[in-house]
N, C-alpha and C positions, 0 to 999 in steps of 0.2 A: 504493500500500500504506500510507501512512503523509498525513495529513494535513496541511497547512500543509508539507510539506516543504522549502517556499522559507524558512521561517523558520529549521527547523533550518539549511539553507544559511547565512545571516544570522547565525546563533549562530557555525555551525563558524569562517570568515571570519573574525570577531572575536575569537579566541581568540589570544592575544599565541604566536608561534611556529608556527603552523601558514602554511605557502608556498602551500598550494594544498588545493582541495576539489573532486572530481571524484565522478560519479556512473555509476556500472553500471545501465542499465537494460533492462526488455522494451518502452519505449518506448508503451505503450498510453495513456499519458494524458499524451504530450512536448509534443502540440502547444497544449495546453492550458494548459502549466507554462510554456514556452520561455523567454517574457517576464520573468515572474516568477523565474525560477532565474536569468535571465542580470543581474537588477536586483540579486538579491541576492550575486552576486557567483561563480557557480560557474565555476572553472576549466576543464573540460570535461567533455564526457559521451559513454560507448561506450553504444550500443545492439547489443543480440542481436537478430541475422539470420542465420537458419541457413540458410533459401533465398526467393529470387526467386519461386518456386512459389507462388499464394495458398492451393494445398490443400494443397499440401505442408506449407509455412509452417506453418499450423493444425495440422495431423496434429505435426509436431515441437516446436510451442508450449504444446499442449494447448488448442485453439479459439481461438488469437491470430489478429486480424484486421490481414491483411497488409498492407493499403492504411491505414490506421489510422496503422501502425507508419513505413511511409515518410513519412505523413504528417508526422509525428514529428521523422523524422530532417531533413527537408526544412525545417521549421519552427525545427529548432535551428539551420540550418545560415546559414538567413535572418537569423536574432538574432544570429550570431555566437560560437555558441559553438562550440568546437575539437569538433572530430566525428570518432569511430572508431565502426567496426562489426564486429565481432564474429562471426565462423561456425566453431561447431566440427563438421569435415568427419570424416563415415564414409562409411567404403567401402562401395557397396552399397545408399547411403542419400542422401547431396548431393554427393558426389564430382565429379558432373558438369556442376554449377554452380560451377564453380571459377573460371573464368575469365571468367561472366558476374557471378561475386562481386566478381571483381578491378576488373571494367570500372565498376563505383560509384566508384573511387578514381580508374580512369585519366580519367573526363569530369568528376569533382569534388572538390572540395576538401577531402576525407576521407581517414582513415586506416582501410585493410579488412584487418583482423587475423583470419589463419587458425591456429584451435588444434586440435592434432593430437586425437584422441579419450582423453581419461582415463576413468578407472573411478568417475564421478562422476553415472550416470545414473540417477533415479530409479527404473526399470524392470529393473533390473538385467541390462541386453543388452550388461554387457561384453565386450569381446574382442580380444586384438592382431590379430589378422585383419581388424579392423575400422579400426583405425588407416591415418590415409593420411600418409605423412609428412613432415615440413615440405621434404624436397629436393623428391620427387615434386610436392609442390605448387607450389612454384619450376619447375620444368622445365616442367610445366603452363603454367604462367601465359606463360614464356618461348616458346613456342610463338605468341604472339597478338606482345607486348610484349616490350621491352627492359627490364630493370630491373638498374638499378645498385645494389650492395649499399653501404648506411653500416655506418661502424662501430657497436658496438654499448655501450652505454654500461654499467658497472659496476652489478649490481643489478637492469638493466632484466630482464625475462621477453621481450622479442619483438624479432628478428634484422629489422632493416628495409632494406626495399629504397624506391629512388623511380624512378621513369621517367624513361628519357632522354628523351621529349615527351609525359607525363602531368603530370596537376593535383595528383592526390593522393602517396598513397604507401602502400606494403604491407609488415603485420606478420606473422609467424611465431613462433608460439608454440610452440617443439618440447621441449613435457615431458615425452614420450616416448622418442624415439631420441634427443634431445641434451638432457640436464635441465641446467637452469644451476643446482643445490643449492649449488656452492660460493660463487657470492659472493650467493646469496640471502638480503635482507634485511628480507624480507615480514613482517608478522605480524597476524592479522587477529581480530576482535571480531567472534564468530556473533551472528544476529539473536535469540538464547534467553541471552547475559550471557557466552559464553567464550569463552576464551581459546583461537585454535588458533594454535598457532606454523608447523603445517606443514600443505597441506594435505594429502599424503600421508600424516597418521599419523590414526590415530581420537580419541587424546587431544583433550581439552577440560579448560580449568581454569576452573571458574565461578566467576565472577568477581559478581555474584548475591549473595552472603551479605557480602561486605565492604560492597556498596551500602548494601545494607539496615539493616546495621547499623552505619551511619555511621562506617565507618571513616575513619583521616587518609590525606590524599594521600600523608605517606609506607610507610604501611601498602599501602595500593594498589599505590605504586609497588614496594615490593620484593617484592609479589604476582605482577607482572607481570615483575620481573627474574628471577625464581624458575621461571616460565612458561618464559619463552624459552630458557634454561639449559636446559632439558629437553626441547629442541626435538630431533625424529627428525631421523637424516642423512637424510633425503630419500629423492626417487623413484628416482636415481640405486642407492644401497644395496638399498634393495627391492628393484629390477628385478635385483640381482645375488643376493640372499639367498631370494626368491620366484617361485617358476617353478609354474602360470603366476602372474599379476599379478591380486588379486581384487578386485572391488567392494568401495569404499572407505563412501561416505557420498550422497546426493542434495546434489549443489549448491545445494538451494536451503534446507538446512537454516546454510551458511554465507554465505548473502549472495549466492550469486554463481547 
């Protein structure tokens, strides 16, 4: 989507305070970058895989080619970059590659992070009936494998478990039946200039008119403290104030 992207890599890295630089990808053009991203210094990279299926794959990508995409992942994994993959499971829909999802992580060196269904589909095919939930997907998985739960670290989004004789390790995403809002301290820059503090709420503060008209860093910054101040309590709140729970926004209007 973006060109030279290893450069912006290359920039973020050098920025005095920044730990780390990771990338969310559909993995379409990884094996290409691999080299390049892992030169300029990126910390890791998740790629979206919603199933093993190549037609399926396609049909939930929108014409993503699925061998392409492993390509991808096989190609970072060679360069050495830290590897997660990404499937968010509906019932009805990939439910049933759960455990074939899981089996990427138990013969390799990956992390396969399962996210319960949100109301963030372009299509607007929301629906809790639709959600499959992160125990379910646990119990699943436990059926094949042993997985031992770690603890979970302050802030993270995904409950991990590792194998008692697997390579990888497996994450759970459950912002549906268990939102982690309270010690959430996420806040994200849409690909159109704003600001979303949550991604449960539909606010946006654009951020866009300060750019442009050269504002100072401190002007910026108490733009952004002013943002977050304003931040919705979360999915948690919702799911008790909102019954049922309606289509929020397209994921891919914020990055993701």
């Amino acid at each position: 989507m973006r060109r030279n992207i290893e450069r912006l890599v290359d920039l973020l890295v050098s920025v005095p305070g920044i730990k780390s630089v990771s990338m969310t990808t559909n993995g379409f053009q990884l094996a290409e970058k691999s080299i390049a991203l892992k030169k300029a210094g990126l910390s890791s990279v998740t790629v979206s895989l919603h199933s093993l299926k190549p037609d399926r794959f396609s049909e939930i990508s929108g014409g993503g080619i699925f061998e392409k995409v492993m390509e991808g992942i096989n190609s970072a994994k060679e360069n050495k970059i830290p590897t997660k993959i990404n499937a968010v499971i509906i019932r009805g829909c990939n439910d049933d590659e759960i455990v074939d999802l899981a089996s990427l992580a138990f013969s390799g060196d990956v992390t396969m992070r399962f996210i319960e269904y949100m109301p963030f589909d372009g299509e607007r095919m929301w629906g809790m009936e639709k959600v499959v939930s992160g125990k379910e997907i646990v119990d699943r998985i436990r059926k094949r494998y042993n997985l031992i739960p770690e603890s979970r670290e302050s802030g993270s989004t995904a409950r991990l478990y590792k194998f008692a004789d697997g390579m990888g390790s497996i994450g759970i995403i459950t912002s549906m039946t268990e939102p982690f809002c309270s010690d959430c301290d996420r806040i994200r820059l849409s690909a159109d200039g704003k600001i979303v503090p949550c991604l449960f709420d539909k606010a946006g503060y654009d951020l866009k008119p300060l750019l442009r008209n050269r504002a100072t860093d401190d002007e910026i910054s108490q733009f952004m403290r002013n943002a977050i101040a304003r931040k919705a309590p979360g999915v948690e709140t919702l799911l008790k104030q909102v019954a049922p729970l309606q289509h929020i926004r397209p994921m891919h209007t914020i990055g993701g």
